[in-house]
N, C-alpha and C positions, 0 to 999 in steps of 0.2 A: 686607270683601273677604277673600276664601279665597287665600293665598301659601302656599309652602314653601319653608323655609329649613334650611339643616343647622349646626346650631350645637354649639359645646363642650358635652359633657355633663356634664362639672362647673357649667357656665354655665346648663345649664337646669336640672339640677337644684336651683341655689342659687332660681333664680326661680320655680320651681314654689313651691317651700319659702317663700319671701317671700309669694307671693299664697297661701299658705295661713294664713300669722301674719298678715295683712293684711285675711285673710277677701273676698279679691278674685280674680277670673279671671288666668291665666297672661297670655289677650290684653290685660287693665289693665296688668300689669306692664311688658309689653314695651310696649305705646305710651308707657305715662309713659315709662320710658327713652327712646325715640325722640325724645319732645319734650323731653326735659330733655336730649339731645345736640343737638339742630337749633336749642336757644334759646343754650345757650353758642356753636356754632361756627353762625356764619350763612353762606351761601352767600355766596361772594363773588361777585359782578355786574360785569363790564365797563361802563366808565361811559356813558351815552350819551352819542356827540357831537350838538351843536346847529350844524345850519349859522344862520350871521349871514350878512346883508346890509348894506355900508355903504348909505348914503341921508339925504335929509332928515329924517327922522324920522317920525313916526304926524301924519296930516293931522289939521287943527282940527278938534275934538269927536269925537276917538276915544277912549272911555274903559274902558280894557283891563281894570278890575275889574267893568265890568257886561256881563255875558255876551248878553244881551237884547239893549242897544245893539248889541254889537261883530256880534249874527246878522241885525241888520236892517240893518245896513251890508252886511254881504256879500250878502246877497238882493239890492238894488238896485243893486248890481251886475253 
């Protein structure tokens, strides 16, 4: 994807100069940086809430680790 950006020209000059000792493109440079910044600081996420219901519980032979079961229960419903 085609972006522009205005960045320090001592900042691109030094990366120019890296992907040339590197023997790699300017665009190598600046993504490995992008991802070597986005794996240190991760995006923080608001947690999601779960609504609960009180109740008796999950009716006889509901079993919530077989996916198959739990979609032919709801079909016959």
């Amino acid at each position: 994807m085609r972006t522009t950006i205005n960045i320090d020209e001592q900042l691109l000059t030094y990366a120019k100069l890296r992907a040339a000792q590197q023997g790699c493109t300017l665009k190598q440079i600046i993504e490995d940086a992008l991802r070597e910044f986005f794996s240190r600081h991760h995006l923080k996420q608001d947690p999601v809430k779960l609504e609960t219901f009180s109740g008796p519980g999950l009716k006889p032979g509901v079993d919530l680790d077989n996916s198959r079961s739990l979609s032919e229960i709801m079909d016959d419903q």
